[in-house]
N, CA and C of each residue as an Amber inpcrd file, in Angstrom:
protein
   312
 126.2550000  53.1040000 -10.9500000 126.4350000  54.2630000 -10.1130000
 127.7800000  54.2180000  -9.3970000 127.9920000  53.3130000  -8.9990000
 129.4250000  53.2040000  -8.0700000 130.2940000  53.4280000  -9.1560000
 130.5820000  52.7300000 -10.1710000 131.4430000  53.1690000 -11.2860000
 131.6340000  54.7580000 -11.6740000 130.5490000  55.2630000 -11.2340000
 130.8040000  56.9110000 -11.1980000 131.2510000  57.3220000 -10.2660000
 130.3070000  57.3240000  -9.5440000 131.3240000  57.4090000  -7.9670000
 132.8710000  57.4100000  -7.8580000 133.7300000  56.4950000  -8.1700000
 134.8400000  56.1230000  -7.9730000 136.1950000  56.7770000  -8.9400000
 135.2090000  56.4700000  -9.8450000 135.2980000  57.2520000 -11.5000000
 135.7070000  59.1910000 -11.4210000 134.5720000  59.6600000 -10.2140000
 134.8480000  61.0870000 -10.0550000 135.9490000  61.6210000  -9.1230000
 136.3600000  60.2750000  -8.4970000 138.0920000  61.2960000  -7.5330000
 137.0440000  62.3710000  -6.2570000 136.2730000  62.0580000  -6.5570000
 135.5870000  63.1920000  -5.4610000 135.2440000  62.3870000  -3.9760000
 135.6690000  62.8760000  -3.1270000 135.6540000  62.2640000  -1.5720000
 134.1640000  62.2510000  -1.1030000 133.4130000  63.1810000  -1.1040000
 131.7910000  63.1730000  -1.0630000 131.0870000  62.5250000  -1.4910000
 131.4580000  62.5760000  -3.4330000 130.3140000  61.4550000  -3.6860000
 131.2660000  60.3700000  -3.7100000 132.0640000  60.0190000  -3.5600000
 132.5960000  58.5460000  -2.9960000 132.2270000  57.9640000  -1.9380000
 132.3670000  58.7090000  -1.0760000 131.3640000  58.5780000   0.5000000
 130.1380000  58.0360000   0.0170000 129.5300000  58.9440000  -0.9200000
 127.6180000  59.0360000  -0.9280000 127.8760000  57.9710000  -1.2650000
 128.3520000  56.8830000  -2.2780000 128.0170000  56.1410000  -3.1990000
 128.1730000  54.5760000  -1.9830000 129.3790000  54.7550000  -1.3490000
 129.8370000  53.8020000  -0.1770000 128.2370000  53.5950000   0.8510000
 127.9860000  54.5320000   0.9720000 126.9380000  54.9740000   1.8790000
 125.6610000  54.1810000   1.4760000 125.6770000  54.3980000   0.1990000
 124.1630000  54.3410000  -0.4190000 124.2200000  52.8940000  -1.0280000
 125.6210000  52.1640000  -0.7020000 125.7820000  50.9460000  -1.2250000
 125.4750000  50.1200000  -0.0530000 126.1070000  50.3090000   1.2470000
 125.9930000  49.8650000   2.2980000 124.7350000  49.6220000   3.1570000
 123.8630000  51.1310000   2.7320000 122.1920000  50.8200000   3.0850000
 121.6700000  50.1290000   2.2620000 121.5000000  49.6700000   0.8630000
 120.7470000  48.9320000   0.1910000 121.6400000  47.3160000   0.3770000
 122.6720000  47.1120000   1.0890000 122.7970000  45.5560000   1.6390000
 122.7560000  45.6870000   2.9240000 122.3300000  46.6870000   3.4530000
 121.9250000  46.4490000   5.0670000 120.1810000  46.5180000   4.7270000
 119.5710000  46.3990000   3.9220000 118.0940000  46.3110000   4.0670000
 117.7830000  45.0850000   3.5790000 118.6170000  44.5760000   2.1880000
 119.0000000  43.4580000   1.5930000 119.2260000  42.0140000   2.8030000
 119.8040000  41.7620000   3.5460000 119.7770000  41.2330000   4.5070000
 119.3150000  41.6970000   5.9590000 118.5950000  42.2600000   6.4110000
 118.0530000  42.3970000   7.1080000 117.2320000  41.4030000   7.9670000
 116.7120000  41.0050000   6.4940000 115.0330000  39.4490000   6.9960000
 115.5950000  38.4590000   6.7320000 116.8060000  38.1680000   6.3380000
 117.5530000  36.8120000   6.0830000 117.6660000  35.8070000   7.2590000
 117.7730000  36.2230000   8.1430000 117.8470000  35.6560000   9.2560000
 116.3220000  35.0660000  10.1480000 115.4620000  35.7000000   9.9820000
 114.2260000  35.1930000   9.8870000 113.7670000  34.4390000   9.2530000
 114.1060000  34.4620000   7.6560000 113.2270000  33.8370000   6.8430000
 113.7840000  32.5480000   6.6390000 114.9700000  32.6460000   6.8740000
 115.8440000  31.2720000   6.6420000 114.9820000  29.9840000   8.2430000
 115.3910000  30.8720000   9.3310000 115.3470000  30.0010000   9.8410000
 113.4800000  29.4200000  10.3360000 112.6230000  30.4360000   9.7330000
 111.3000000  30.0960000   9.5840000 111.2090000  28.8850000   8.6960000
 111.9010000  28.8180000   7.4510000 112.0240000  27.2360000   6.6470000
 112.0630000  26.0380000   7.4050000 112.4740000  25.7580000   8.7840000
 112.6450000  24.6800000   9.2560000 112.0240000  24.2930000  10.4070000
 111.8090000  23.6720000  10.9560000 110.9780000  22.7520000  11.9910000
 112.0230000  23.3440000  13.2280000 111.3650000  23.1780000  14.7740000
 111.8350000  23.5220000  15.4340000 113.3490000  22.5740000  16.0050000
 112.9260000  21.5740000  15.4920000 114.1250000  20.6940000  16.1680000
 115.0900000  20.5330000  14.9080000 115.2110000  20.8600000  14.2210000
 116.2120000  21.1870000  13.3540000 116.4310000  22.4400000  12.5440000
 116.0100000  23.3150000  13.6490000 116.2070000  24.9700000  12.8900000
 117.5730000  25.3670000  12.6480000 118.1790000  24.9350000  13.9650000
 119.8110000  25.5740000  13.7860000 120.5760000  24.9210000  12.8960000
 120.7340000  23.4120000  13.0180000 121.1870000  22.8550000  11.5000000
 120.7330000  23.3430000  10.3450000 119.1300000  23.1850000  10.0850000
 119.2650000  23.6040000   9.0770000 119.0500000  24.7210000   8.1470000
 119.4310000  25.6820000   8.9510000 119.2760000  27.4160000   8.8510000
 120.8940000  26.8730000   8.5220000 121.5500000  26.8160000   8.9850000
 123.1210000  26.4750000   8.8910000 123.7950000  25.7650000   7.5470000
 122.8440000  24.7980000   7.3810000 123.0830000  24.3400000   5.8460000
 122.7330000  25.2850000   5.1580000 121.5350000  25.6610000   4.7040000
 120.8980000  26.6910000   4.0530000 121.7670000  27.6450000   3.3770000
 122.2060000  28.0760000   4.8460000 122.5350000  29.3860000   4.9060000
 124.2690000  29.6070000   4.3410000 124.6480000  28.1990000   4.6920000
 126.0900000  28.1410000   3.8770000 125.9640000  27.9000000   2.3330000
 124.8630000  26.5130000   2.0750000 124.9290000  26.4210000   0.7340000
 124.2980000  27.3980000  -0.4000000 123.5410000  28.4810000   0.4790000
 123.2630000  29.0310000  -0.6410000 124.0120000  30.5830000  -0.9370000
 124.8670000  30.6110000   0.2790000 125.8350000  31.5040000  -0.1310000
 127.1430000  31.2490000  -0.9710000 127.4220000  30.0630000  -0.9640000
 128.0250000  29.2240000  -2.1620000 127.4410000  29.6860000  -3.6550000
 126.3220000  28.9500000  -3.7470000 125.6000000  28.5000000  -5.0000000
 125.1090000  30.3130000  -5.4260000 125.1030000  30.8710000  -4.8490000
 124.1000000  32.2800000  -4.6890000 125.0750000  33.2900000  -5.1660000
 126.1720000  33.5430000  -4.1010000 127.3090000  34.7010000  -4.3170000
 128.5920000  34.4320000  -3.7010000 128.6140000  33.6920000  -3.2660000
 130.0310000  33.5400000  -2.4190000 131.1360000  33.3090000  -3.4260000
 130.7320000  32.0330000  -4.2620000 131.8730000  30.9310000  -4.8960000
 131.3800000  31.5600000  -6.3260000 130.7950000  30.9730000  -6.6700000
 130.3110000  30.8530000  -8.3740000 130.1910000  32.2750000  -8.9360000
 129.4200000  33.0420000  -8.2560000 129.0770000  34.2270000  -9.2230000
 129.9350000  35.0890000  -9.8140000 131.3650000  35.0050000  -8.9610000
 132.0480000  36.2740000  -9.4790000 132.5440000  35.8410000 -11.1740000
 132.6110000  34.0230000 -10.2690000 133.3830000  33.0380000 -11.7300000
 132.8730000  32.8450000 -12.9730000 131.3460000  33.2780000 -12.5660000
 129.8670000  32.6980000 -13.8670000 130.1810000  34.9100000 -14.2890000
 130.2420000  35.3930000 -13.6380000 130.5180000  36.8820000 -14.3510000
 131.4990000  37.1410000 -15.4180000 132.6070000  36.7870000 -14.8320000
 133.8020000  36.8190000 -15.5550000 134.2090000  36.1430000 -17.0110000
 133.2970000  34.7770000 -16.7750000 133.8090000  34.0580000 -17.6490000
 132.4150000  34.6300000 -18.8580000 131.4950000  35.1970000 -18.7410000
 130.4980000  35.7270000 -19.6000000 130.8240000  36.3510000 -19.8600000
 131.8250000  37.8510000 -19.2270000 132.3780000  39.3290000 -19.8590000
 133.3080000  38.7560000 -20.6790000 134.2500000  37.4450000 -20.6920000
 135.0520000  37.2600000 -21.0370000 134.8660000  36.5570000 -22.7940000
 133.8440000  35.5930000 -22.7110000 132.9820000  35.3890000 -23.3890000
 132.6220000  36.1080000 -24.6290000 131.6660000  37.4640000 -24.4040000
 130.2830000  38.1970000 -25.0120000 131.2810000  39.5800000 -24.7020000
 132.4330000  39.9150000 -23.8890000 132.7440000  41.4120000 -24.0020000
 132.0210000  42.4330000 -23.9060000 130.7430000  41.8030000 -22.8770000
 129.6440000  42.8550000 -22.6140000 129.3470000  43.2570000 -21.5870000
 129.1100000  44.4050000 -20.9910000 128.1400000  44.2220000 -19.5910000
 127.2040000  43.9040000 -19.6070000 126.0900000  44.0390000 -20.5520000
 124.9030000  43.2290000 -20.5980000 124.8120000  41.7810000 -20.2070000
 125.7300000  40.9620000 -20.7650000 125.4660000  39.9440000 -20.0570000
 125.5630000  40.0380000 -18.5170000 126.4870000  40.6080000 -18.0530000
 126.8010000  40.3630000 -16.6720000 125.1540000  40.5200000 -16.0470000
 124.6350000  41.9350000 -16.2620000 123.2740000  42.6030000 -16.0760000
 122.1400000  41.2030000 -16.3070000 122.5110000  40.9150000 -17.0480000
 121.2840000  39.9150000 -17.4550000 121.7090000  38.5270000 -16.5900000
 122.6280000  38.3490000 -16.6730000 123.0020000  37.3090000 -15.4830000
 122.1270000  37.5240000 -14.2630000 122.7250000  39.0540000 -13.5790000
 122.0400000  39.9870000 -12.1950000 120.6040000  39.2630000 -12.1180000
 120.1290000  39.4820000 -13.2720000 118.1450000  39.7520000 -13.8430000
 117.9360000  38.0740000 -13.5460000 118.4340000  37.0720000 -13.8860000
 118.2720000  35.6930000 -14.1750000 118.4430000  35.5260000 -12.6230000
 119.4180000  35.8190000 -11.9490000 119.4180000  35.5430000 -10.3600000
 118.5710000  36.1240000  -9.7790000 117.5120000  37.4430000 -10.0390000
 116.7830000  37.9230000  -8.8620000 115.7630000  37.4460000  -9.4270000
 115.5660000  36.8340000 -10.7120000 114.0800000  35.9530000 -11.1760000
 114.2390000  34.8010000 -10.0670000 114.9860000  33.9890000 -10.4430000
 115.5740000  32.9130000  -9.1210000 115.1570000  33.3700000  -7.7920000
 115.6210000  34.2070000  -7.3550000 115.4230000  34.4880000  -6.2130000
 114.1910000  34.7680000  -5.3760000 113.5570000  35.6560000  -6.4220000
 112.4450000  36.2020000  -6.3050000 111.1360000  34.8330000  -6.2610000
 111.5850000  34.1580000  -7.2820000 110.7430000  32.6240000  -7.4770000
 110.6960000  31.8890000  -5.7460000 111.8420000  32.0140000  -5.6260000
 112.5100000  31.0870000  -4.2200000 111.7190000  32.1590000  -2.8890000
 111.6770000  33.3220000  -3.1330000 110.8260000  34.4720000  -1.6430000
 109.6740000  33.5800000  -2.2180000 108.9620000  33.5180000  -2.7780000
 107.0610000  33.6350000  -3.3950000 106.8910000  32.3670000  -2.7180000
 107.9950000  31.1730000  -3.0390000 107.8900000  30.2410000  -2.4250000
 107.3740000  29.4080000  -1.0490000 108.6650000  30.1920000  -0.4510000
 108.9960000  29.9630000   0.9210000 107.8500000  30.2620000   2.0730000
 108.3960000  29.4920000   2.7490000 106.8930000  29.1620000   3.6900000
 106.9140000  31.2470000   4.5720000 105.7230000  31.0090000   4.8910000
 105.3870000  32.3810000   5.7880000 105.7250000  32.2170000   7.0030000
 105.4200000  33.1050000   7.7100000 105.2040000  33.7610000   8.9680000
 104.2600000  32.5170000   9.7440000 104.9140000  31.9670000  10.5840000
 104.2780000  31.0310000  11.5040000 103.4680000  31.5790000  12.6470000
């Protein structure tokens, strides 16, 4: 969708698309901050909400992903892979929510 967006030169739906990108990672992180630091014991919440929270923005999206994208388009000359990459990380991810401890 953003590829259209950007794609159309049009100021509106460029907006819409900015817009509609910005609410689905403002809902996207929203509970991050809860859920992270519910993982840990009280006397080491802030450390280790802090580790957590650095290493898995590393391992997650920070560092690697753009590099594990690129080098697959570069690879396979596909977007599919990239997509299927996407799919393999929110299996991951999704594995890692089901996991994680609840609501204390």
């Amino acid at each position: 969708m953003w590829g259209r967006c950007a794609a159309s030169h049009q100021a509106l739906l460029l907006g819409f698309g900015i817009c509609l990108g910005l609410s689905v990672h403002a809902i996207m992180y929203s509970v991050q901050g809860a859920l992270i630091s519910q993982q840990f014991p009280v006397e080491v919440r802030y450390s280790g909400s802090s580790i957590a929270y650095t290493c898995g923005s590393l391992a997650g999206g920070g560092a690697f992903a753009p590099l594990i994208m690129v080098t697959l388009f570069r690879a396979t000359h596909l977007e599919l892979s990239i997509s299927l990459y996407v799919v393999v990380a929110l299996l991951v991810s999704g594995a890692g929510a089901m996991l994680a401890r609840g609501t204390r």
